[in-house]
N, C-alpha and C positions, 0 to 999 in steps of 0.2 A: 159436947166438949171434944176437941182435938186433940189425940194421942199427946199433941206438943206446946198444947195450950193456946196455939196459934187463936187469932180471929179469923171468921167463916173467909174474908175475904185478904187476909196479910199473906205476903208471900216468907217466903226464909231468907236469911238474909242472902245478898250476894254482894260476889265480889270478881276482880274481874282484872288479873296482873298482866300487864302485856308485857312483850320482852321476853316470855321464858322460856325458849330456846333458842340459842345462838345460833345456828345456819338456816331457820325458814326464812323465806321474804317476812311473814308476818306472822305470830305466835301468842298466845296467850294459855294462861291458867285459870276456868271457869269455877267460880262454886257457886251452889247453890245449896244452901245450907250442909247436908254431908257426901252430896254428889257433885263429884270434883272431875272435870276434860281438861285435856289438854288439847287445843286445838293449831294446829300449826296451816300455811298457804304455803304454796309452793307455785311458781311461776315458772312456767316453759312456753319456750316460743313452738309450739307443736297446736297441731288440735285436733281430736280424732278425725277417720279418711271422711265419714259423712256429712262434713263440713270444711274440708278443705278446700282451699277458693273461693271460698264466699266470702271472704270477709267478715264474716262472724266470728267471736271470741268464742270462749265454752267455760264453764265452771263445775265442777263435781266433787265428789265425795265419799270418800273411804271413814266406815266408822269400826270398831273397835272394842273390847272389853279384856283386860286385862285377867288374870286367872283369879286372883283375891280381888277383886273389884266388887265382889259380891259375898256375904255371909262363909260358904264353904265355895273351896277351889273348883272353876270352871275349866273343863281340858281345852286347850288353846287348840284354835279351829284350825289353823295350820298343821297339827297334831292329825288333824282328819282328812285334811287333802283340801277340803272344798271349806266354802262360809256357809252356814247355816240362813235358813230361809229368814230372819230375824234381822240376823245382820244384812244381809243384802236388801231387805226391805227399808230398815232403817236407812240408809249409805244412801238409798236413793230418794227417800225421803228429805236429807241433808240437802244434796244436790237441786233438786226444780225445787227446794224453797228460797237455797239461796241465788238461782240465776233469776228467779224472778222479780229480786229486786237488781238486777245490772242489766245497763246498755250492753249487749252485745256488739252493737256495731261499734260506740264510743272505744271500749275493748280492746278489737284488733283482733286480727289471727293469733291467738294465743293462749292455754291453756290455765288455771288457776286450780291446781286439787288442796281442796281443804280436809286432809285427816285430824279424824276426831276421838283418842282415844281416852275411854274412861279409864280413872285409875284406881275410883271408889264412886259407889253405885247406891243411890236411894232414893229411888224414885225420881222421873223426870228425866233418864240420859238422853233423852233423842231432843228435849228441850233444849236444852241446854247446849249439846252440842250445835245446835241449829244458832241460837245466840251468842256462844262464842265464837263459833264458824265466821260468823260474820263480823266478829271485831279482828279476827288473824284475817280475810279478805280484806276488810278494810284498811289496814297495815298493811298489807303485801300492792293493795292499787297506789296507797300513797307514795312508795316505792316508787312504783311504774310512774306516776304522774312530778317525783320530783327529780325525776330522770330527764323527763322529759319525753318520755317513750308513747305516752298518751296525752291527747289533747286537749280533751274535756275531759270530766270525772263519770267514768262509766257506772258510777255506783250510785244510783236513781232514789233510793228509799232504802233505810236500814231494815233488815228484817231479823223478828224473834220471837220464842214459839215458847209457852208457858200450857201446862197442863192442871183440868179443871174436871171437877167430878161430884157426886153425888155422892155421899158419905156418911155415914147412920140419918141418912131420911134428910140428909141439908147441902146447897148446894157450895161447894167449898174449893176454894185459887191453889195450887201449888201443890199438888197431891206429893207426899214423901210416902215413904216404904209401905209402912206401918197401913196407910190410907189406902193407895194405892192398893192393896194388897187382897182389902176389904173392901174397895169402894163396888156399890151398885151400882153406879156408872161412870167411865170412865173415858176423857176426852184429852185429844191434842190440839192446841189452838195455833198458829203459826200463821201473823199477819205483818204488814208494812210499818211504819212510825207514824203513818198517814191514816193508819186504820182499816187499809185493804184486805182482805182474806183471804192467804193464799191455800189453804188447807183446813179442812178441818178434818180429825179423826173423833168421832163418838161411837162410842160400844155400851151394852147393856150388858154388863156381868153379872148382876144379879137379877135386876130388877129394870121394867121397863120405865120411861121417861116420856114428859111430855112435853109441847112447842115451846110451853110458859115456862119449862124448865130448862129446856137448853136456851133461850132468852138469858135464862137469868147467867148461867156458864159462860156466856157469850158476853155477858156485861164482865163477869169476871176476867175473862179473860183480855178485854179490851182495858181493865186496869193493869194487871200484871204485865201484859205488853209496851204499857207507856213507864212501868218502873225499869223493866227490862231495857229500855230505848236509851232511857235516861243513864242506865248504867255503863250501855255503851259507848253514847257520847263521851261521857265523862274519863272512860275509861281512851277515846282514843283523842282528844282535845289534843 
C-alpha cells in the first residue's frame, strides 16, 4: 500500500493555471498533488555569443527553491554567493529537455529563459518544473507566432517529465515525499507527446534493479507522460 493510498500506477492529481503572472510572455502555476512551480518564459531578442549568427534560437533554464518550499527553512543560495551543485544540475536538466522538443531554426535568433521556481516541494520538482516549463514556452511561442514574429510553430512536440521508482519491492508512477524518500529505486522519465526519450535518470538507493524492471517504470512512465501531455494541452487550448 502507498503512504497515499494511491494505485501502483495513478498519478496525484494535477493542475495546471496559466496566466499567473502578469509581465512573463507566458506563466503558469503547476501542481502536482503538494508540489506546487511557478514557471514563467521570458523572450529576448539576444542569444548567447556561441551561437550568434547562426540563425539558431536558444532555450534554457533557471530553477529555484524557495526557503519554506521544503519541511524546515533552506538558506537562500544567494545568501552563499554561488547555486549549489543540485540546482545547477537541475536548471540544466530543464533546459536540453525543453530545447529538445523546438525547431531552433523555425525560432529565430532569439532567446526563451524558462524560470522555474518551487514554492512548495514533495517529491517530483524537476518533474514538474520540466512540464510546466513547457506550457509557460508554449505561451510565450504563441505570443511570437501571433505577432507574427515567427513563421511556423517552432514548438515540434510537447514535452514532460514524470518520476517513477521502486517502492517497498513494487514498481510505482509519481513518486511524492514520503516514497521518494524511501524508494529502492528511483527514476526520472522526461519524454515527447510522441513517446520519444529524451532522458532518463535511474538510481539504485537502496536496492539494485533489473531490465524487467525498469521495463516495467518505463511503461509507467509512458502513461504518466500522456496524462501529463493531456494536461497541457488542455491547459493551453
Amino acid at each position: 500500500m502507498r503512504p497515499s493510498g494511491r494505485n501502483l500506477s495513478e498519478m496525484r492529481p494535477v493542475s495546471i493555471e496559466t496566466g499567473y503572472t502578469k509581465h512573463a510572455e507566458g506563466s503558469c502555476l503547476i501542481s502536482i498533488g503538494a508540489t506546487r512551480v511557478i514557471c514563467t518564459a521570458t523572450i529576448e531578442d539576444r542569444v548567447p555569443p556561441f551561437i550568434k549568427g547562426s540563425g539558431l534560437g536558444w532555450v534554457t533554464a533557471e530553477y529555484g527553491m524557495l526557503p519554506r518550499a521544503t519541511n524546515t527553512r533552506m538558506r537562500r543560495e544567494a545568501a552563499s554567493g554561488k547555486q549549489g551543485g543540485r540546482t545547477v544540475e537541475i536548471q540544466r536538466l530543464i533546459g536540453r529537455s525543453l530545447r529538445a522538443g523546438v525547431d531552433r531554426v523555425a525560432l529565430g535568433e532569439r532567446q526563451i529563459t524558462v524560470d522555474c521556481d518551487v514554492i512548495q516541494a514533495d517529491g517530483g520538482t524537476r518533474c514538474a518544473s520540466i512540464t510546466g516549463g513547457w506550457v509557460a514556452l508554449r505561451l510565450a511561442v504563441n505570443k511570437l507566432m501571433k505577432a507574427g514574429d515567427v513563421i511556423s510553430d517552432p514548438l515540434v512536440d510537447p514535452v514532460a517529465a514524470v518520476s517513477c521508482g521502486i517502492y517497498a519491492g513494487q514498481p510505482v508512477l509519481d513518486l511524492d515525499y514520503p516514497e521518494d524518500s524511501e524508494a529502492g529505486v528511483d527514476g526520472n522519465f522526461i519524454m515527447t507527446a510522441s513517446g520519444q526519450l529524451i532522458e532518463v535518470q535511474m538510481s539504485a538507493e537502496g536496492s539494485t534493479y533489473s531490465r524487467a524492471q525498469m521495463n516495467e517504470l518505463l511503461d509507467l512512465a509512458e502513461k504518466g507522460v500522456s496524462e501529463l501531455v493531456a494536461a497541457q494541452k488542455a491547459a493551453t487550448a
